[in-house]
N, CA, C and O of each residue as an XYZ file, in Angstrom:
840
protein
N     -50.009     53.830     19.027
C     -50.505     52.789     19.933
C     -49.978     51.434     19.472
O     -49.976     51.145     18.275
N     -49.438     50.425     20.610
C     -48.987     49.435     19.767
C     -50.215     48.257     19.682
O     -51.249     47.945     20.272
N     -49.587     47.931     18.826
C     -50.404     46.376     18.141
C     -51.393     45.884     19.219
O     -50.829     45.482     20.237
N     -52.956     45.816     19.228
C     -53.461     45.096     20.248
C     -53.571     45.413     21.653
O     -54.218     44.707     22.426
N     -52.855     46.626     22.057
C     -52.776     47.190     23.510
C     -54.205     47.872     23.436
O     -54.603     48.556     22.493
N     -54.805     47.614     24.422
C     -56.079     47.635     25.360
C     -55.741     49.161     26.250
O     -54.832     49.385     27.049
N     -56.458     49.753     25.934
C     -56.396     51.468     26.793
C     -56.845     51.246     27.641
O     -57.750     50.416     27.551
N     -56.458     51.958     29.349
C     -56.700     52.287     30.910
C     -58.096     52.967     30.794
O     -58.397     53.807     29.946
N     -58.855     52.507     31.719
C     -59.917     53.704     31.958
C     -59.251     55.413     31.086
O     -59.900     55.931     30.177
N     -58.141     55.922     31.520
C     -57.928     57.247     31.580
C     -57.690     57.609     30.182
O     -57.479     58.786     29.889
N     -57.713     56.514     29.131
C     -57.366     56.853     28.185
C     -55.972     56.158     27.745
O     -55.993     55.898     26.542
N     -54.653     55.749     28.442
C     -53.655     55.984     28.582
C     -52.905     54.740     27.808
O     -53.651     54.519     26.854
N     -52.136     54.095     27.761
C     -51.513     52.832     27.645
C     -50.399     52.473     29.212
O     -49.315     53.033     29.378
N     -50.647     52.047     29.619
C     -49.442     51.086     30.309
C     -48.590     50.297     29.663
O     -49.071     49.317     29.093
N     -47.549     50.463     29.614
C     -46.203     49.571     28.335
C     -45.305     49.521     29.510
O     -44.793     50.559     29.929
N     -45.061     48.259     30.121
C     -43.804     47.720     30.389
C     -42.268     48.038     29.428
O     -42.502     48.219     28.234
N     -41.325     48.089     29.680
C     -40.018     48.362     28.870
C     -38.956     47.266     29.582
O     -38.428     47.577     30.649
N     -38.727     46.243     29.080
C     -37.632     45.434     29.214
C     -36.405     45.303     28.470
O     -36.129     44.497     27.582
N     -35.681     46.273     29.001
C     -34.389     45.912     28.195
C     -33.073     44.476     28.468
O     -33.441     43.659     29.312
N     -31.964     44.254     27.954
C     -31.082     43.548     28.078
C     -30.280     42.813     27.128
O     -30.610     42.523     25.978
N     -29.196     42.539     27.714
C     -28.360     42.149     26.374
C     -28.697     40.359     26.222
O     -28.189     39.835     25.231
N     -29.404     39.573     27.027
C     -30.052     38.741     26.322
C     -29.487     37.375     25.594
O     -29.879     36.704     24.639
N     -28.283     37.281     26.585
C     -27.388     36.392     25.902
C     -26.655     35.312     26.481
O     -25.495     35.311     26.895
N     -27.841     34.024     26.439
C     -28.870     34.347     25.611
C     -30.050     34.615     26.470
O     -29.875     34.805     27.674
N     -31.280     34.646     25.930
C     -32.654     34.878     26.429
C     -32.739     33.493     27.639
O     -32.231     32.386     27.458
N     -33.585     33.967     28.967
C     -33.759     32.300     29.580
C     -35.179     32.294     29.995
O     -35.974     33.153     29.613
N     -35.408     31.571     30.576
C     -36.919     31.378     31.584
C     -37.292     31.797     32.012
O     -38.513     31.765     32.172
N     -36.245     32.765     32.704
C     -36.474     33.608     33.739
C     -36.785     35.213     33.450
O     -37.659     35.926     33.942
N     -35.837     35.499     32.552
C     -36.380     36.480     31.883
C     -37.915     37.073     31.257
O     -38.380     38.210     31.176
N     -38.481     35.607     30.836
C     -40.314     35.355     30.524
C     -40.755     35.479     31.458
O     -41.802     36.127     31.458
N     -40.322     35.035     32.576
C     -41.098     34.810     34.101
C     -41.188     36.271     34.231
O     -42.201     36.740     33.710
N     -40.429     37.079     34.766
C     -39.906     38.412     35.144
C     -41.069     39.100     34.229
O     -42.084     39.499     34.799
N     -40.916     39.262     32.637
C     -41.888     39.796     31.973
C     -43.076     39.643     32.257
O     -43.626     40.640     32.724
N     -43.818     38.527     32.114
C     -45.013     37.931     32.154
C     -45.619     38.570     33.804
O     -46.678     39.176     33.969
N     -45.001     38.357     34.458
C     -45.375     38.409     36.137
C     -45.322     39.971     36.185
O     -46.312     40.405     36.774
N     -44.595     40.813     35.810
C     -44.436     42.308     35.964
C     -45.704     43.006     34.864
O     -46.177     44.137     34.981
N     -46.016     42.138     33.962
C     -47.402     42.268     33.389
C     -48.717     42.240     34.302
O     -49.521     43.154     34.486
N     -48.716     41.133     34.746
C     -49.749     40.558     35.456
C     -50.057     41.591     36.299
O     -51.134     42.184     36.244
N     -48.732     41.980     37.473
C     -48.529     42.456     38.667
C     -49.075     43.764     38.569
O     -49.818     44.318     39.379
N     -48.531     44.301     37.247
C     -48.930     45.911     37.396
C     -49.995     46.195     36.346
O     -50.134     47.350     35.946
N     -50.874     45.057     35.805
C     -51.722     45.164     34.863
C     -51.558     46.040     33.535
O     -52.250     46.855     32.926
N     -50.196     45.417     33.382
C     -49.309     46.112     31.887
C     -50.316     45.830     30.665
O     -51.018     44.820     30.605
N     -50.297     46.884     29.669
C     -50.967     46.214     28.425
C     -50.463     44.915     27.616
O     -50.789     43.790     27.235
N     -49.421     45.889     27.628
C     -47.748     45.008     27.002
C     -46.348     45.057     27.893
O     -45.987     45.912     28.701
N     -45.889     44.207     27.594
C     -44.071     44.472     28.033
C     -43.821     44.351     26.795
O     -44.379     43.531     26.066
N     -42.563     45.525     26.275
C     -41.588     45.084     25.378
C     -40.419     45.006     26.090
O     -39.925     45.506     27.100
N     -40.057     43.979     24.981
C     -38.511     43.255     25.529
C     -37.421     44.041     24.384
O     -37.487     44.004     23.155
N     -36.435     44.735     25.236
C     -35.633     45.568     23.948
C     -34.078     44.886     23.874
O     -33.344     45.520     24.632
N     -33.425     43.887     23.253
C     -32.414     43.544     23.096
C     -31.846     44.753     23.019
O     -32.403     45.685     22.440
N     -30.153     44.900     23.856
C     -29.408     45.783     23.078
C     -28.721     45.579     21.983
O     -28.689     44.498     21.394
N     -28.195     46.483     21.676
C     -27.611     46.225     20.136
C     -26.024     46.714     20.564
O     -25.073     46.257     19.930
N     -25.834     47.583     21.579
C     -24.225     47.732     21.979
C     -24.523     47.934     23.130
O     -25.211     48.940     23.308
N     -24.178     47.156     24.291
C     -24.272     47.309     25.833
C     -23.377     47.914     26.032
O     -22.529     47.079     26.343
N     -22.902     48.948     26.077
C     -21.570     49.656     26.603
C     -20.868     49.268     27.955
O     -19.705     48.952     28.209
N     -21.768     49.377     28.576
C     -21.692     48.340     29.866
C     -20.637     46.872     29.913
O     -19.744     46.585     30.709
N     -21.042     46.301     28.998
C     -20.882     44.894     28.875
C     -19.734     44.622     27.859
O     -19.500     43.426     27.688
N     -18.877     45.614     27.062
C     -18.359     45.790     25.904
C     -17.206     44.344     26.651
O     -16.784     44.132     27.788
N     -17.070     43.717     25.501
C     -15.639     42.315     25.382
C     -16.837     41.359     26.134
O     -16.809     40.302     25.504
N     -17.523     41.291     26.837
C     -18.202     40.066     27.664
C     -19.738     39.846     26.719
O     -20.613     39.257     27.354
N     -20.019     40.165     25.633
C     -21.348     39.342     24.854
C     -20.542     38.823     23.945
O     -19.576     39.301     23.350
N     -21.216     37.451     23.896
C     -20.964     36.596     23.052
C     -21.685     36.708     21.298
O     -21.138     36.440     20.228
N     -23.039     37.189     21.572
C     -23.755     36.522     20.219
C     -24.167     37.852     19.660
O     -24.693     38.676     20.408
N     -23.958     38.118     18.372
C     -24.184     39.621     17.692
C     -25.631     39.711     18.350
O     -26.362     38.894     18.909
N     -25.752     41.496     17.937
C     -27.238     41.361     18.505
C     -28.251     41.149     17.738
O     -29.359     41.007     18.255
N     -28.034     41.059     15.886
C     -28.920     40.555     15.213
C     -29.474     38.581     15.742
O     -30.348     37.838     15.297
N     -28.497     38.423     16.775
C     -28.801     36.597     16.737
C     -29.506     36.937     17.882
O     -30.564     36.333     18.057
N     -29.139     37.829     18.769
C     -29.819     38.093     20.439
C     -31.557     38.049     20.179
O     -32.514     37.401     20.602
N     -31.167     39.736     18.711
C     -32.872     39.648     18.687
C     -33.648     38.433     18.185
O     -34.776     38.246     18.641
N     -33.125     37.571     17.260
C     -34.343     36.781     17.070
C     -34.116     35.714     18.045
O     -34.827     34.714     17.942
N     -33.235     35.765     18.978
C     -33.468     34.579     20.153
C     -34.598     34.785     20.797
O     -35.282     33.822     21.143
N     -35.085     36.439     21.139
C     -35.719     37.077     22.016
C     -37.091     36.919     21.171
O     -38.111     36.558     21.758
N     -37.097     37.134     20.095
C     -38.561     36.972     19.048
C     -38.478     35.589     19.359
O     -39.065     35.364     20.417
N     -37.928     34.481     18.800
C     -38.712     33.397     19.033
C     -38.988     32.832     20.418
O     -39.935     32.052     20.512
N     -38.326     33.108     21.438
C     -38.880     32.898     22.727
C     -39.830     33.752     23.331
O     -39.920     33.711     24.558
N     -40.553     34.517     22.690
C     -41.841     35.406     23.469
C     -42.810     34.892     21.924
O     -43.986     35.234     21.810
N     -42.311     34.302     21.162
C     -43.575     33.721     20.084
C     -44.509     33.391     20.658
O     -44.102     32.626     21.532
N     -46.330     33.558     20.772
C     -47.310     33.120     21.301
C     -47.522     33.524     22.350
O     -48.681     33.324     22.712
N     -46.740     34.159     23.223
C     -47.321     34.291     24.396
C     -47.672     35.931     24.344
O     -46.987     36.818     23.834
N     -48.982     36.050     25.049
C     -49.949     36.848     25.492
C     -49.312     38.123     25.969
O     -48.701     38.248     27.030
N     -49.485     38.893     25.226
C     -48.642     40.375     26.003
C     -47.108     40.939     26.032
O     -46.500     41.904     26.495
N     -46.860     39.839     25.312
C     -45.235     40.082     24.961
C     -44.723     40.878     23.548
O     -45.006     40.539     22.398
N     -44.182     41.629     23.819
C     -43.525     42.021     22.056
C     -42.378     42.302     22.386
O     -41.944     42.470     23.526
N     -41.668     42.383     21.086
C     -40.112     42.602     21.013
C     -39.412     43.901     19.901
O     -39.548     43.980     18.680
N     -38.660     44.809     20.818
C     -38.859     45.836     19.672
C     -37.324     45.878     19.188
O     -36.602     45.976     20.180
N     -36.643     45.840     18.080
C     -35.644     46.163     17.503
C     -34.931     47.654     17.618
O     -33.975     47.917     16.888
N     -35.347     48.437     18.391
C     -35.570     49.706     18.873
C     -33.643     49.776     18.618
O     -33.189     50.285     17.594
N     -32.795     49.234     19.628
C     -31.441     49.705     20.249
C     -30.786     48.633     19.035
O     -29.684     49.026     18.652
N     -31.230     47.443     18.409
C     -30.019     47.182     17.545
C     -30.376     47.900     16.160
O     -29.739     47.556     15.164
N     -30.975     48.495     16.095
C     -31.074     49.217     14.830
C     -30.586     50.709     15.006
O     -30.344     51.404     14.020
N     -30.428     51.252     16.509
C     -29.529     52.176     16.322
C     -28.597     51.877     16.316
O     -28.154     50.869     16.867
N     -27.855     52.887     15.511
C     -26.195     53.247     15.838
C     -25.332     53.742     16.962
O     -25.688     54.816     17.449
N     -24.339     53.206     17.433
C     -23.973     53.605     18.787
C     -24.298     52.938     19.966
O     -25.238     52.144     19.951
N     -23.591     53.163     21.104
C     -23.999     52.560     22.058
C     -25.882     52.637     22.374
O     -26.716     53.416     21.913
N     -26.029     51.509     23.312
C     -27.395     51.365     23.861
C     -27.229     51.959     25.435
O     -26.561     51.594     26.403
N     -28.535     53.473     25.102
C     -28.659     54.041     26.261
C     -29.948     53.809     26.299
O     -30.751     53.888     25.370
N     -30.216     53.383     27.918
C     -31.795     53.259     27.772
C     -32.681     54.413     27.975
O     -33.884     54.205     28.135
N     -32.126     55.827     27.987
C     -33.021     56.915     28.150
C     -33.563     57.532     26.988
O     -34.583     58.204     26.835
N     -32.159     56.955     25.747
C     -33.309     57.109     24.517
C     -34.015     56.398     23.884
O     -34.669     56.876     22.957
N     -34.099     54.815     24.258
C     -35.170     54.019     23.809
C     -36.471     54.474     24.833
O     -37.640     54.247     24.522
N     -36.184     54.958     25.740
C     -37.411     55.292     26.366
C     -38.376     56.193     26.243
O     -39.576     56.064     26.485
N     -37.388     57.741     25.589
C     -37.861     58.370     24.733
C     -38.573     57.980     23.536
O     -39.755     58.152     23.240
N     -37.768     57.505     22.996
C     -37.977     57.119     21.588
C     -40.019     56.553     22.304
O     -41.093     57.152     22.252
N     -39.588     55.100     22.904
C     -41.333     55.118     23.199
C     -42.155     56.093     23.916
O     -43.255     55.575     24.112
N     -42.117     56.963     24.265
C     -42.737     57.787     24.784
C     -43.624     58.379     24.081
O     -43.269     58.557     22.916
N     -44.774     58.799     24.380
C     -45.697     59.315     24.143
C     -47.197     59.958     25.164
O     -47.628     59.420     26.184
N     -47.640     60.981     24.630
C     -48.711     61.647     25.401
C     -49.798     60.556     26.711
O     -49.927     60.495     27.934
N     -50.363     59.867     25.482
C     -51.147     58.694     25.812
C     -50.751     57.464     26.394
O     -51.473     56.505     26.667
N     -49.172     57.630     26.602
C     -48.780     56.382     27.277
C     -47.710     56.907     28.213
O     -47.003     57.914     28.205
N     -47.900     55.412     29.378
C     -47.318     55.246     30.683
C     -46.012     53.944     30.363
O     -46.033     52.820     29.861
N     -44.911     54.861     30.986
C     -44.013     53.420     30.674
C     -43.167     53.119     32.199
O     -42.712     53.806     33.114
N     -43.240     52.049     31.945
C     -42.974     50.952     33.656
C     -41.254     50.395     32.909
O     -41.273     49.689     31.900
N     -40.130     50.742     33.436
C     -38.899     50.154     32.946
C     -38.629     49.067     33.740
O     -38.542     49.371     34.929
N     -38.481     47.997     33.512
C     -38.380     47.095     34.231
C     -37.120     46.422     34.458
O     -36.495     46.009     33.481
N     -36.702     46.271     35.553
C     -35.079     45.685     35.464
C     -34.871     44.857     36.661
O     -35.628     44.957     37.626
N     -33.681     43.883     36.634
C     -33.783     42.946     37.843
C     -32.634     43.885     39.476
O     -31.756     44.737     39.336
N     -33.032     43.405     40.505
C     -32.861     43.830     41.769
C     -30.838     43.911     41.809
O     -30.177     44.656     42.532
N     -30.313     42.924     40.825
C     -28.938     43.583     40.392
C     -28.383     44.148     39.636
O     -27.158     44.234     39.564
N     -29.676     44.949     38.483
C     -29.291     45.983     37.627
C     -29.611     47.283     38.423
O     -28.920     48.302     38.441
N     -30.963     47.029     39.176
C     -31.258     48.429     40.114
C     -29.940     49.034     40.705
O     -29.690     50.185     40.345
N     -29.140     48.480     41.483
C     -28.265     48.805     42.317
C     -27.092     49.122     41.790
O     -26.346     49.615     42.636
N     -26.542     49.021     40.535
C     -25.804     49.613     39.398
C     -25.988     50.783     38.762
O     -25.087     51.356     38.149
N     -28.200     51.579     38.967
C     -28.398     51.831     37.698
C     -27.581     53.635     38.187
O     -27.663     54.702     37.579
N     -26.949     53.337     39.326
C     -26.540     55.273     38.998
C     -25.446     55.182     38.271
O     -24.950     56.298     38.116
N     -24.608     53.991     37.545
C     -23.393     54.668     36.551
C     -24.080     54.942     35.055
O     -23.516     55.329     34.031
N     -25.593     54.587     35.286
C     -25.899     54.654     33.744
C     -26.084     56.236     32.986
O     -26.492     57.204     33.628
N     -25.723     56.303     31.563
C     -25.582     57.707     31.129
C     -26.904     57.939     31.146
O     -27.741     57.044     31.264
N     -27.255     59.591     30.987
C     -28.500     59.525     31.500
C     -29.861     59.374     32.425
O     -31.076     59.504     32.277
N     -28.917     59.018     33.477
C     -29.670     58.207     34.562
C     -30.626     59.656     35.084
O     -31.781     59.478     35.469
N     -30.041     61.026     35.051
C     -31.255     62.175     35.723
C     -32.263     62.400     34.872
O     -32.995     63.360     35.113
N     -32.513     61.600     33.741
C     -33.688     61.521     33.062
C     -34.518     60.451     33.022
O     -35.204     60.140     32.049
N     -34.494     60.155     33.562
C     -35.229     58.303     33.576
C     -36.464     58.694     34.412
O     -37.627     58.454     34.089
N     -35.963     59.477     35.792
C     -37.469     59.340     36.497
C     -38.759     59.947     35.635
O     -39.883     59.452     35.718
N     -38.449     61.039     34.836
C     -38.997     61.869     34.126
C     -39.977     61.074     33.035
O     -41.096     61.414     32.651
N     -38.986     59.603     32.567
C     -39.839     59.245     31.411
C     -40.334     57.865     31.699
O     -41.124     57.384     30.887
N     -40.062     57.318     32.506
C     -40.728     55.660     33.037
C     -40.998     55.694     35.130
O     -40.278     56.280     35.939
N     -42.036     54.998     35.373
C     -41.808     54.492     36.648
C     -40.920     53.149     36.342
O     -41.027     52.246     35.512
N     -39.818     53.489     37.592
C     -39.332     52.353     37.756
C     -39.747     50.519     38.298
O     -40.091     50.445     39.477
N     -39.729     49.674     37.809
C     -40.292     48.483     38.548
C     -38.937     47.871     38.508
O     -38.282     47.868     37.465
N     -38.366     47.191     39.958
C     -37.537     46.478     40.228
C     -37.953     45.045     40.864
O     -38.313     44.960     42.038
N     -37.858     43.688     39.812
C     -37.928     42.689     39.949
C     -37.039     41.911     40.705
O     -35.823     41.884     40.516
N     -37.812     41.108     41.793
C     -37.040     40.361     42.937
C     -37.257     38.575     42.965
O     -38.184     37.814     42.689
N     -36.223     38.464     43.328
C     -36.488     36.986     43.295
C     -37.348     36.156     44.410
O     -36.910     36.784     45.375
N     -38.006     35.465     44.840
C     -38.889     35.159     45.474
C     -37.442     34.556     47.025
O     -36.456     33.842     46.848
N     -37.934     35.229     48.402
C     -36.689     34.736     49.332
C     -35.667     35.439     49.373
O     -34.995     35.247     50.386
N     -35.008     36.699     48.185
C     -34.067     37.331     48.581
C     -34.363     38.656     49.193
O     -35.306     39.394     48.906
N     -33.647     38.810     49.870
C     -33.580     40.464     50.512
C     -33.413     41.478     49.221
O     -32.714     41.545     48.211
N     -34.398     42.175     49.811
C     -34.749     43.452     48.378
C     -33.291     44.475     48.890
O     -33.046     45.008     49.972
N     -32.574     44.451     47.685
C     -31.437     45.406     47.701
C     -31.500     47.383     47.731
O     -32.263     47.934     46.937
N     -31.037     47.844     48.251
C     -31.504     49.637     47.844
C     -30.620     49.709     47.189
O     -29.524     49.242     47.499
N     -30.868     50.321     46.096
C     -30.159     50.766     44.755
C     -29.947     52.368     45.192
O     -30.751     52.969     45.905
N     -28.765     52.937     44.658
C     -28.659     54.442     44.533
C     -29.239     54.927     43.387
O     -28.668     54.989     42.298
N     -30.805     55.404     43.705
C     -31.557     55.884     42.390
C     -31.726     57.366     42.397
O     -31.285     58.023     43.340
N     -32.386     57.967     41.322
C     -32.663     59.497     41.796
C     -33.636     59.554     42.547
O     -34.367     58.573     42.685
N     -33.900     60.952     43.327
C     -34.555     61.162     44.225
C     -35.385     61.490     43.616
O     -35.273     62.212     42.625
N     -37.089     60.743     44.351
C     -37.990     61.097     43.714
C     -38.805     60.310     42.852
O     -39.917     60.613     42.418
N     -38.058     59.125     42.614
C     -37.803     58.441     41.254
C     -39.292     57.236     41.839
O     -39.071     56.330     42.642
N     -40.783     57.510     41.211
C     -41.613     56.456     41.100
C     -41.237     54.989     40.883
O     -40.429     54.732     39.991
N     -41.625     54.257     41.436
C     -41.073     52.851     41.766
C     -42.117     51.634     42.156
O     -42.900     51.603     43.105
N     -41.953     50.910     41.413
C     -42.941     49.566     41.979
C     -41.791     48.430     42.266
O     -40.681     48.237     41.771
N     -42.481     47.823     43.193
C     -41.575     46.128     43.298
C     -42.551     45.115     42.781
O     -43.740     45.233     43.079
N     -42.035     43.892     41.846
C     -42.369     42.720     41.891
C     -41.560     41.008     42.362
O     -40.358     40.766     42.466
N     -42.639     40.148     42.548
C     -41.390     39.162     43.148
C     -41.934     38.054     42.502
O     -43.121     37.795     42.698
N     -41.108     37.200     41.597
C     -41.328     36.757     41.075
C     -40.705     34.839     41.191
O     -39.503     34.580     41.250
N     -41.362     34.180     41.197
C     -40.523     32.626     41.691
C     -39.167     32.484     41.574
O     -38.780     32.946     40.501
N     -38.184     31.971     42.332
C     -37.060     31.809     42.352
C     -36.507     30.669     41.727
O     -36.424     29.483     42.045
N     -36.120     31.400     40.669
C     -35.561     30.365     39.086
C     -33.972     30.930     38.770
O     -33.770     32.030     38.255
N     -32.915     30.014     39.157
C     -31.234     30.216     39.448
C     -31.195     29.690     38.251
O     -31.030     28.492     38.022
N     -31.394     30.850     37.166
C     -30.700     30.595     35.883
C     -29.788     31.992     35.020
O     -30.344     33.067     34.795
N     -28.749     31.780     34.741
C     -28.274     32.846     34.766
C     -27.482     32.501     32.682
O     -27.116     31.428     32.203
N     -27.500     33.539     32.185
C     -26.735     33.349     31.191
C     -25.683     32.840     30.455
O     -25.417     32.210     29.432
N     -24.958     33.655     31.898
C     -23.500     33.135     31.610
C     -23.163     31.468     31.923
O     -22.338     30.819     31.280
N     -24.000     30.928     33.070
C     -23.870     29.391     32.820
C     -24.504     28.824     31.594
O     -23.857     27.975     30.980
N     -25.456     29.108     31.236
C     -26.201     28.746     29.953
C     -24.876     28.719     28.873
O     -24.249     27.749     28.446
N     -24.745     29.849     28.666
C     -23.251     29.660     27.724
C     -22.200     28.758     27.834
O     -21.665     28.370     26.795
N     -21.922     28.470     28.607
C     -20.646     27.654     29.737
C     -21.928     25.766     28.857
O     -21.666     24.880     28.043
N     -22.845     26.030     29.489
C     -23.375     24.224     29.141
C     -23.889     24.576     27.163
O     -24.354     23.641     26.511
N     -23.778     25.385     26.787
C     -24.085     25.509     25.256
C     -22.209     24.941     25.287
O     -21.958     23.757     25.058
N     -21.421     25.635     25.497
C     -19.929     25.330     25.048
C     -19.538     23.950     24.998
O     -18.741     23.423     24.222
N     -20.197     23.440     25.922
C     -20.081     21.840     26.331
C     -20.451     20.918     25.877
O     -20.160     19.747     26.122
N     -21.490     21.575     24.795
C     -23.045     20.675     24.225
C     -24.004     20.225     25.147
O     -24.968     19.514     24.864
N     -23.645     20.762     26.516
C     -25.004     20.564     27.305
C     -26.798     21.098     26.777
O     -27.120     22.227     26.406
N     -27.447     20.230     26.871
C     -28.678     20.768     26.575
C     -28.703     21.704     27.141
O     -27.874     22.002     28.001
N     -30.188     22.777     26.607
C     -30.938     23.822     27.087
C     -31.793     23.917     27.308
O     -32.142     25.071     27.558
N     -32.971     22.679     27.417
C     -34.211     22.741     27.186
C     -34.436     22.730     28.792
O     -33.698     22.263     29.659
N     -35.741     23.420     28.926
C     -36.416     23.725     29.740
C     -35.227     24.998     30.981
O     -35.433     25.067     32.193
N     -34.441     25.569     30.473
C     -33.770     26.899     30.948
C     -33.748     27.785     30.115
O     -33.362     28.884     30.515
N     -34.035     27.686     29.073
C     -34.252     28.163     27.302
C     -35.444     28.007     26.474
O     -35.662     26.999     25.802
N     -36.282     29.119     26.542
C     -37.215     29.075     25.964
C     -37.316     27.862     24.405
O     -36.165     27.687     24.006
N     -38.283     27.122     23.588
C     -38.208     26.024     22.816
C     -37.509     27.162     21.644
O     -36.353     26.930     21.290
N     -38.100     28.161     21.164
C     -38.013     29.016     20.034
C     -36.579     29.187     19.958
O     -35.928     28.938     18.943
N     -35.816     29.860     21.674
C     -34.595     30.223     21.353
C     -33.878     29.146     21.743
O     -32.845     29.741     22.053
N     -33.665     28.084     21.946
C     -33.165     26.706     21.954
C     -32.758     26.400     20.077
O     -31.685     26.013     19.614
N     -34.149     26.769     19.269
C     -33.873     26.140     17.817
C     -32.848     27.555     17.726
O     -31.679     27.233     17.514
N     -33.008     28.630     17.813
C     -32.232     29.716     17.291
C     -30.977     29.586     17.613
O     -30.206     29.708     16.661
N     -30.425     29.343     18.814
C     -28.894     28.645     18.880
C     -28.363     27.764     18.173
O     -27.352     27.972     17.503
N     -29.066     26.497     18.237
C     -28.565     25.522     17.885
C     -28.836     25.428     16.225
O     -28.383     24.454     15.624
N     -29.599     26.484     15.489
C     -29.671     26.719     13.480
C     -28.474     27.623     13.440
O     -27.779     27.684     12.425
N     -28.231     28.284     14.451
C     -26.920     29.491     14.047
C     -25.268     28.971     14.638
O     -24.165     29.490     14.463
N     -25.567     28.080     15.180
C     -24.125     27.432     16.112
C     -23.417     28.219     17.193
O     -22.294     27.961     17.627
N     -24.354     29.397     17.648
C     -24.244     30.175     18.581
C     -23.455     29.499     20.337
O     -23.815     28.447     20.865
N     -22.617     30.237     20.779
C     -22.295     29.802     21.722
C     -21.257     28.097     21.794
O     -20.936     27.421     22.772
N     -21.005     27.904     20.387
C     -20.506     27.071     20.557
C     -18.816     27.056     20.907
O     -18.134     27.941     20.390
N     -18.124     25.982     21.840
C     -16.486     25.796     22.319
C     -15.951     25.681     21.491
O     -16.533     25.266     20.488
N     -14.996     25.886     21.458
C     -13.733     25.592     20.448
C     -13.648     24.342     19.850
O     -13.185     24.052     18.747
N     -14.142     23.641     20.691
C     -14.260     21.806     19.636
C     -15.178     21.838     18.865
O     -15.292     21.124     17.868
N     -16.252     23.016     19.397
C     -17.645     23.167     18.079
C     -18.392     22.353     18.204
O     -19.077     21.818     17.332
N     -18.346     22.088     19.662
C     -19.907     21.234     20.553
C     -20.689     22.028     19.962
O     -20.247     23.001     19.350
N     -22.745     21.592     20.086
C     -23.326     21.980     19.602
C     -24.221     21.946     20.888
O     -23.763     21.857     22.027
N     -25.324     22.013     20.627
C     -26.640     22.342     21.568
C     -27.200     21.349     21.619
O     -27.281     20.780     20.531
N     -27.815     20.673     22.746
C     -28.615     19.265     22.878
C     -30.297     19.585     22.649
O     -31.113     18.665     22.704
């Protein structure tokens, strides 16, 4: 049972599962968590940095030992959040059917949570005919966009949430870190100091973080 999680009438746990490569962590990402808590009366969300996105291989910038503690200090204090080291402490690529395993258990319910343009990707993922088996799916929407149909398995339990419409995306975050553009208030305070103590994301002139 994890840390502080509060049991269902049935006995059970409800655990949100947030994965991503997290790079870096933004606002929106908390929003998404926090609200998919609320929404589906999660005990917890964990947030699982990957540790090798296979997916994503040549396009992350920041090892994933810097990802995870971006992701720890931006869910510091807040209510219902944890962060599990689960995928950078394995070896090998990050599949999410065995971190899901890996949390699985008798007494617990797990909700995978992912945004409305990972849904619609998720049939190249390895593993994908095991997923319905070990999480309901929740696909997070932005507040105003048209909900996308993803090619999922058949069958496959599913919730929607919609969550305020906040146009912040990573890869610009990186682009205004390169520049020395500030981050504050698109960047959690915690992972704002974690960039800017590690020199993460910095341009070739070795701008820094505002």
């Amino acid at each position: 049972m994890l840390p502080g999680t509060v049991r269902a009438p049935d006995g059970s746990e409800r655990i949100g599962v947030f994965g991503g490569t997290f790079d870096p962590v933004h606002v929106a990402h908390i929003v998404a968590a926090v609200e998919a808590r609320r929404a589906l009366a999660l005990d917890r969300v964990v947030l699982v940095p990957a540790g090798d996105p296979w997916q994503k291989r040549g396009s992350v910038t920041a090892p994933a030992a810097d990802r995870l503690a971006m992701v720890r200090a931006a869910t510091d204090g807040i209510e219902g959040l944890e962060v599990s080291p689960l995928e950078v402490e394995r070896d090998g690529p990050s599949y999410t059917y065995q971190t899901l395993e890996a949390l699985s258990a008798p007494d617990r319910r797990l909700f995978l949570i992912v945004g409305a343009d990972v849904a619609a990707t998720m049939h190249s993922w390895v593993g994908i005919e095991r997923l319905p088996g070990l999480a309901t799916l929740v696909v997070v929407d932005r507040a105003g966009d048209q909900p996308a149909d993803g090619e999922l398995p058949p069958g496959w339990p599913g919730e929607r949430v919609s969550i305020p419409r906040l146009d912040v995306s990573s890869t610009e975050l990186r682009a205004r870190a390169a520049r020395g553009w500030p981050l504050h208030g698109l960047v959690p305070p915690g992972a704002v100091r974690i960039i800017a103590e590690r020199g993460l994301y910095r341009g070739d002139a070795g701008a820094g973080v505002g």
